[in-house]
ROGU-515009 format. One line per field, with one value per atom (N, C-alpha, C): atom name; residue number from 1; x, y, z; residue in three letters. Coordinates in steps of 0.02 Angstrom, whole numbers, plus 50000, padded with zeros to 5 digits. Example, Ala and Ser with C-alpha at 12.3 -4.5 7.8 and 13.67 -1.06 7.14 Angstrom:
% ROGU-515009
atomo <- c(N|CA|C|N|CA|C);
num <- c(1|1|1|2|2|2);
X <- c(50660|50615|50660|50642|50684|50645);
Y <- c(49716|49775|49835|49888|49947|50002);
Z <- c(50390|50390|50390|50354|50357|50394);
residuo <- c(ala|ala|ala|ser|ser|ser);
//
This chain:
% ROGU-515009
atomo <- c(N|CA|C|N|CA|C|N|CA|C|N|CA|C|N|CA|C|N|CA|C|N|CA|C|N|CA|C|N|CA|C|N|CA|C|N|CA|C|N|CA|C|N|CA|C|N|CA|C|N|CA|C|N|CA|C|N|CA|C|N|CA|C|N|CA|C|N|CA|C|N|CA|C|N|CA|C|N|CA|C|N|CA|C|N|CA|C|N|CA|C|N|CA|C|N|CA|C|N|CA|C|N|CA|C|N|CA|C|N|CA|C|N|CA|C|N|CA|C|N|CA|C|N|CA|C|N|CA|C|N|CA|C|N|CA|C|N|CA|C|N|CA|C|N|CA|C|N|CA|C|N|CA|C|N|CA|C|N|CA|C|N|CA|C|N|CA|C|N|CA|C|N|CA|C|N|CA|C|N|CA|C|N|CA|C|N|CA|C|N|CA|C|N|CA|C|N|CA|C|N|CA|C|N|CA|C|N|CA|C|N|CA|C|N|CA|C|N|CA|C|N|CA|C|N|CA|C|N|CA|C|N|CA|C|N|CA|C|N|CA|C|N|CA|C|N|CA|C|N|CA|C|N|CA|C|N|CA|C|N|CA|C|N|CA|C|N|CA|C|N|CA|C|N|CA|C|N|CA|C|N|CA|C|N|CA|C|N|CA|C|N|CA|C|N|CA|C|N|CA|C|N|CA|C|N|CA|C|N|CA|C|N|CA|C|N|CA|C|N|CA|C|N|CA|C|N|CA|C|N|CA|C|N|CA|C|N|CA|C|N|CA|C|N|CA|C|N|CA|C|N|CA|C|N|CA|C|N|CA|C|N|CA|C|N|CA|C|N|CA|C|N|CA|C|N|CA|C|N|CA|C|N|CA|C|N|CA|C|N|CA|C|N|CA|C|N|CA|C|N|CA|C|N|CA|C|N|CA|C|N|CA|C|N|CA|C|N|CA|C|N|CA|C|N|CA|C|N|CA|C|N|CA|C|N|CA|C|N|CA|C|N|CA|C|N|CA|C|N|CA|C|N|CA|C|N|CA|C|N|CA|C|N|CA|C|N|CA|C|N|CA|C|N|CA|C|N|CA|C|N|CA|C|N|CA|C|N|CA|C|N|CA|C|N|CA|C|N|CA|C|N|CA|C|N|CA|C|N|CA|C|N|CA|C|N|CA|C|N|CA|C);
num <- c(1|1|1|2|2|2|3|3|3|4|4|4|5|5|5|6|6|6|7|7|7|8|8|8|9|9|9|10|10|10|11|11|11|12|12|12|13|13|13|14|14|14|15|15|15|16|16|16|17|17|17|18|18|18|19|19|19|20|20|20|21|21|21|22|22|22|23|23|23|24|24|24|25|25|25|26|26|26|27|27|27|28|28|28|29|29|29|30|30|30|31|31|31|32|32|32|33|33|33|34|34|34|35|35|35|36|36|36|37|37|37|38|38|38|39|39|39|40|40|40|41|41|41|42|42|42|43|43|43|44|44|44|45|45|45|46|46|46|47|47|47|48|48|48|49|49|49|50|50|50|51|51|51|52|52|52|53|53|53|54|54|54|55|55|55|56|56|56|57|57|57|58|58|58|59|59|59|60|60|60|61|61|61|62|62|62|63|63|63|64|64|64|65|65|65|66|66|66|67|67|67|68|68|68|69|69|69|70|70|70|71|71|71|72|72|72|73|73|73|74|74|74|75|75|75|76|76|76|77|77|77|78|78|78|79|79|79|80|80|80|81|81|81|82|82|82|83|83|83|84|84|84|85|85|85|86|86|86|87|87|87|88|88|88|89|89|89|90|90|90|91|91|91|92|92|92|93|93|93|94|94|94|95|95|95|96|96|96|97|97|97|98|98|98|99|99|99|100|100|100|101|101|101|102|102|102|103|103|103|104|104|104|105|105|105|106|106|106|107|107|107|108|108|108|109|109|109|110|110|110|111|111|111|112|112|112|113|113|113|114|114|114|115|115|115|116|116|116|117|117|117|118|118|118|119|119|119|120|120|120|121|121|121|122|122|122|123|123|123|124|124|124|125|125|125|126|126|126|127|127|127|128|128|128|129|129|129|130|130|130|131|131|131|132|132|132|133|133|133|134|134|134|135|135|135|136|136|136|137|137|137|138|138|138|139|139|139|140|140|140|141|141|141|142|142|142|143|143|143|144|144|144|145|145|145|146|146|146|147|147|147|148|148|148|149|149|149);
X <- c(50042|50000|50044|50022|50077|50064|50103|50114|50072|50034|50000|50047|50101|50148|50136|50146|50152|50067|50013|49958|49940|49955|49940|49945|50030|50071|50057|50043|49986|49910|49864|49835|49819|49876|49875|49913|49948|49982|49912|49867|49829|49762|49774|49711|49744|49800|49849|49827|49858|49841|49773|49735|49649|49637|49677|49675|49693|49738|49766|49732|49695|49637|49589|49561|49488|49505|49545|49590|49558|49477|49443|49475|49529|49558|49539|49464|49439|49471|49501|49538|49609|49625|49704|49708|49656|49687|49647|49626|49630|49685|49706|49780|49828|49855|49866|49881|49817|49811|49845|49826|49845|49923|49972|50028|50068|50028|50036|50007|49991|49965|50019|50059|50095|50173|50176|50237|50211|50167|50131|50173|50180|50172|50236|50278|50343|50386|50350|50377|50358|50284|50281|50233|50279|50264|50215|50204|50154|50084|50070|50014|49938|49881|49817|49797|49767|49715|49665|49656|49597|49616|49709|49708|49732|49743|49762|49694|49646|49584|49587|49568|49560|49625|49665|49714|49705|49678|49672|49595|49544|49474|49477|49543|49536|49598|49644|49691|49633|49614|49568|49508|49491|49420|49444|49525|49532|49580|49613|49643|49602|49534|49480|49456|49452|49398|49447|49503|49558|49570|49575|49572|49508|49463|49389|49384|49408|49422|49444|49515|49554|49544|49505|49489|49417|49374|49346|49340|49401|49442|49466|49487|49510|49511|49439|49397|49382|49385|49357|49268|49275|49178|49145|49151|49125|49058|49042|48968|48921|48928|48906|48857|48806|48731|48708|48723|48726|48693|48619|48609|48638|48659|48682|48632|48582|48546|48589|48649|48642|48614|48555|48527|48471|48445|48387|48384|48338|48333|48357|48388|48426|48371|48367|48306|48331|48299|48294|48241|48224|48193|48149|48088|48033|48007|48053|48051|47987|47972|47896|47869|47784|47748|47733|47737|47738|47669|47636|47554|47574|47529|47518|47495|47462|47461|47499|47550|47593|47662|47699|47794|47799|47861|47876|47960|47987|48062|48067|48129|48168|48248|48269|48334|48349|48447|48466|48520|48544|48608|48670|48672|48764|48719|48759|48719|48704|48651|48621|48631|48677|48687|48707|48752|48772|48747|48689|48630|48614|48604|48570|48505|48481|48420|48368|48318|48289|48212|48194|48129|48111|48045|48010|47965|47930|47867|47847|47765|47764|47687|47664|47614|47555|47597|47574|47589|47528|47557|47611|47637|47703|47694|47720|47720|47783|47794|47874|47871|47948|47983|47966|47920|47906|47972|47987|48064|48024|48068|48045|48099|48128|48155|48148|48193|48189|48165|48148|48104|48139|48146|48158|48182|48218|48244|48202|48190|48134|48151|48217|48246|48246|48268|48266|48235|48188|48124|48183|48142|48164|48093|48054|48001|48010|47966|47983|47924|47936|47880|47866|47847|47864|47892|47957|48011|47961|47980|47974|48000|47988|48000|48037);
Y <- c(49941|50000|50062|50105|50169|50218|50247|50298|50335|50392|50451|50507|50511|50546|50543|50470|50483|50471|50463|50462|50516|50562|50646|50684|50663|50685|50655|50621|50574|50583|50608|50627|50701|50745|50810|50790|50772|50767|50759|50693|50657|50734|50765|50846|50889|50910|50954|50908|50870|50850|50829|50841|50863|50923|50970|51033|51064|51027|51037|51014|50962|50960|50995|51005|51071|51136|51144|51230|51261|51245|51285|51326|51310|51349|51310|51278|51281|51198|51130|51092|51109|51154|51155|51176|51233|51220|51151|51108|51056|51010|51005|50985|51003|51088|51093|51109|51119|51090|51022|50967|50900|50892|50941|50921|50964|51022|51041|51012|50966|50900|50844|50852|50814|50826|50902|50940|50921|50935|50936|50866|50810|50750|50744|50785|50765|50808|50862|50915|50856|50838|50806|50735|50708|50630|50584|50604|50582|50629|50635|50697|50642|50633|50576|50598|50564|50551|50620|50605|50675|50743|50757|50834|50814|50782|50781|50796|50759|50788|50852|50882|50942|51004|50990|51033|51031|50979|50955|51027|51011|51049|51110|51137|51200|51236|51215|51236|51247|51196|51187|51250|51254|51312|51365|51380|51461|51468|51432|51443|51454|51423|51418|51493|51510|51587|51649|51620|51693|51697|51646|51644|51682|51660|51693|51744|51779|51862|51876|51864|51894|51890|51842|51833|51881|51879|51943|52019|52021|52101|52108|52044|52048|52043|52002|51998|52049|52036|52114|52101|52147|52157|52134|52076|52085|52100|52155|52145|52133|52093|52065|52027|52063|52031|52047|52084|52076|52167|52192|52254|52269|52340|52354|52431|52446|52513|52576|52583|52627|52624|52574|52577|52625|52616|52635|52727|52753|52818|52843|52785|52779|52789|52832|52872|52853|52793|52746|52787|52764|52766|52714|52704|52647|52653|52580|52548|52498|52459|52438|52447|52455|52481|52419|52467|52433|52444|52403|52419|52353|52383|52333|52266|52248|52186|52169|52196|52175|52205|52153|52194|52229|52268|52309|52314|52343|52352|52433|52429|52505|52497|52556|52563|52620|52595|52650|52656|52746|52758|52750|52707|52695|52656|52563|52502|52492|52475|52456|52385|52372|52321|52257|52274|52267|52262|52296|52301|52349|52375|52425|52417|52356|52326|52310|52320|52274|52277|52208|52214|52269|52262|52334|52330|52314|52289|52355|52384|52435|52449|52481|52470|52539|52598|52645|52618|52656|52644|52687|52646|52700|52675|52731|52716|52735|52690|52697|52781|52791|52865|52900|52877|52899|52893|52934|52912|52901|52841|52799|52793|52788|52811|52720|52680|52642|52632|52605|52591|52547|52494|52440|52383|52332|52277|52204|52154|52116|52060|52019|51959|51983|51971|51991|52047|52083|52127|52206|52259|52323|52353|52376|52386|52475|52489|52565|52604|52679|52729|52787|52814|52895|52919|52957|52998|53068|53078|53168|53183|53247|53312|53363);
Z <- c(50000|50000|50000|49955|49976|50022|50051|50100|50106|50144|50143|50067|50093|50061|49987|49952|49905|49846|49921|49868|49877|49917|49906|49837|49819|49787|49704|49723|49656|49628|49690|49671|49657|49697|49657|49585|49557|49504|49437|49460|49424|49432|49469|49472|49443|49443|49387|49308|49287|49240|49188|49259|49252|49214|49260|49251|49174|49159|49077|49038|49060|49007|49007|49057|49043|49033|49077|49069|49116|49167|49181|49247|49278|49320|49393|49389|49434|49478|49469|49471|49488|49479|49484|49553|49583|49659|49719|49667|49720|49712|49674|49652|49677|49684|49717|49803|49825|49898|49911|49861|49882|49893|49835|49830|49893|49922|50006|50034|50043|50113|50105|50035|50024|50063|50026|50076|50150|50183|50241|50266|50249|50290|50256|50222|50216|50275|50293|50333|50429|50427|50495|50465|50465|50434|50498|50560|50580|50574|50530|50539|50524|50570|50564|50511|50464|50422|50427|50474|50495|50490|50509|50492|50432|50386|50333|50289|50285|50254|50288|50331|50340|50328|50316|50288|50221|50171|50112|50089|50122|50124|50140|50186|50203|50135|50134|50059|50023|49993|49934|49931|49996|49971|49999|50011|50032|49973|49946|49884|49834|49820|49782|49772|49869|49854|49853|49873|49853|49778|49748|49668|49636|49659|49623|49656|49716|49734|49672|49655|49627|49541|49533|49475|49450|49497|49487|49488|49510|49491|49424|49398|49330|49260|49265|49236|49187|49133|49088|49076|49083|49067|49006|48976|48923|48933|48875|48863|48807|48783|48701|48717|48707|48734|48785|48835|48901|48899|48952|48945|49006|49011|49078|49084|49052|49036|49027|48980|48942|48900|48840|48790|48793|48889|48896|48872|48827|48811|48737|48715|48653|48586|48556|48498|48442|48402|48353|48310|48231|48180|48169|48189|48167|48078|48071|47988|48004|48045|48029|48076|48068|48113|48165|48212|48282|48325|48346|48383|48436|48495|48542|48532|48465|48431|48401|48371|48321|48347|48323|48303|48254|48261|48221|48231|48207|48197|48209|48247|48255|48218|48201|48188|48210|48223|48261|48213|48216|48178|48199|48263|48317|48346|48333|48371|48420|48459|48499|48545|48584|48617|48537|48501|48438|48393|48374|48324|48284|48226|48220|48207|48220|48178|48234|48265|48313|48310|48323|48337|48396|48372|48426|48454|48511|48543|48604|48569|48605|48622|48691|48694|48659|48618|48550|48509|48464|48361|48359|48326|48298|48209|48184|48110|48090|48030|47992|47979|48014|48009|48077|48112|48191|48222|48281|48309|48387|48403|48469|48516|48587|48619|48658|48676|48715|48783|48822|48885|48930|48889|48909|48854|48879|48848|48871|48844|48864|48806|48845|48796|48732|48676|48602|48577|48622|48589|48631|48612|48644|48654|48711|48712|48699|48663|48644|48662|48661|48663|48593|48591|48555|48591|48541|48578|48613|48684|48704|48677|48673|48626|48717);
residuo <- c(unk|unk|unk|unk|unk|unk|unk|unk|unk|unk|unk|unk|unk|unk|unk|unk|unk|unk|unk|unk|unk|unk|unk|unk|unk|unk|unk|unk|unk|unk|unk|unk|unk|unk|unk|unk|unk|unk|unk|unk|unk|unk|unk|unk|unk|unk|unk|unk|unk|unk|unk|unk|unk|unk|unk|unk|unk|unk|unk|unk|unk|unk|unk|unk|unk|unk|unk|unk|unk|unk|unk|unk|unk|unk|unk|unk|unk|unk|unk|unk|unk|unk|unk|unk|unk|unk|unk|unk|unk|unk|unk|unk|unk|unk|unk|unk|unk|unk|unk|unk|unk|unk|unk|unk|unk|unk|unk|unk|unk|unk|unk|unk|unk|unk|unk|unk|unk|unk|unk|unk|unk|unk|unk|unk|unk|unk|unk|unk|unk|unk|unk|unk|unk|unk|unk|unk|unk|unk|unk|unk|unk|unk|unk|unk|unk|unk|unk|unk|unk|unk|unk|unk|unk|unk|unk|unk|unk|unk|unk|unk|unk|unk|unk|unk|unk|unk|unk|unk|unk|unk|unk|unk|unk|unk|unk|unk|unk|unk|unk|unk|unk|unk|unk|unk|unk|unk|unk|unk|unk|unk|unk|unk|unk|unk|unk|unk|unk|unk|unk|unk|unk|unk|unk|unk|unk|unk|unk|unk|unk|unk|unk|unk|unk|unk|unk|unk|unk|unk|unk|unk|unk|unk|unk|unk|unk|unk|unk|unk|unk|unk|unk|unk|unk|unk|unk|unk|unk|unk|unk|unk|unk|unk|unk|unk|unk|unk|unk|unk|unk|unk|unk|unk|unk|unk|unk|unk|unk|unk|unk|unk|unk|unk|unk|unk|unk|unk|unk|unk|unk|unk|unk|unk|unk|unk|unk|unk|unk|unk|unk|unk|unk|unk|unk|unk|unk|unk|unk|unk|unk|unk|unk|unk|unk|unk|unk|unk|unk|unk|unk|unk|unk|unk|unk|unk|unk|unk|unk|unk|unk|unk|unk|unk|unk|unk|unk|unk|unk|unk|unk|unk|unk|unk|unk|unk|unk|unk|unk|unk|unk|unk|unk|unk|unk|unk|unk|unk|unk|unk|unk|unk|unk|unk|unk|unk|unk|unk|unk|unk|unk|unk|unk|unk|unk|unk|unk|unk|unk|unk|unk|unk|unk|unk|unk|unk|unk|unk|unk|unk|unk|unk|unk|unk|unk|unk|unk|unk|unk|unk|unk|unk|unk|unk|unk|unk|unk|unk|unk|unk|unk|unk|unk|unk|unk|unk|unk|unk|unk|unk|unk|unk|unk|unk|unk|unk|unk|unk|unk|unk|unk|unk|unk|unk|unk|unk|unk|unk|unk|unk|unk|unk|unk|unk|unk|unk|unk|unk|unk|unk|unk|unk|unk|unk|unk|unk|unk|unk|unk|unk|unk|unk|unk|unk|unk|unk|unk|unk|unk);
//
């Protein structure tokens, strides 16, 4: 049977090499936790079973959440698809007519959450060449008004 030592050190190796296959970041610090439980019981070679799991569980999810701290600082924002309401107020051109029964389409002259094209769901008639002012976003649709003056 092998040692504490070297199935630590084995099975972080066999979670690193996990890790290179998915890439997702999220494997590699249980891997390496394991291969410090490994140092761990090379440093005090009687160490029980019991703080060994628990040195193993506590590495693992404070290495885990200092990573996803730090990984969410660095993160760049994408936003491709994603509204964050600057669209909201944004004064488009209605190309088909839009009624509380029906869709209609707006266009804008500088894209719209990457669009210049969008359906238009609104609870006025609006008629092609009317200019409509966004409200709201509502999955795929942009719910619109008549622009104030």
């Amino acid at each position: 049977m092998l040692q504490p030592l070297w199935s630590w050190a084995i099975l972080g190796l066999l979670l690193l090499g996990m890790e290179m296959l998915t890439g997702t970041f999220y494997i590699l610090w249980f891997g390496i936790a394991a291969l410090c439980v490994a140092l761990l019981i090379a440093l005090f070679p009687h160490l029980s079973t019991a703080i060994q799991l628990l040195a193993f569980s506590v590495l693992s999810l404070a290495s885990l959440a200092v990573w996803r701290l730090k990984y969410a600082k660095t993160q760049p924002q994408l936003r491709v698809g994603q509204s964050r309401g600057e669209e909201l107020g944004r004064v488009g051109r209605i190309t088909q007519p839009v009624s509380p029964s029906s869709q209609g389409r707006i266009e804008f002259t500088v894209p719209v959450l990457g669009s210049r094209d969008w359906i238009a769901i609104s609870e006025q008639t609006l008629q092609p060449g009317d200019e409509a002012q966004v409200v709201r976003v509502e999955g795929n649709y942009l719910r619109v008004e008549r622009k104030q003056h």
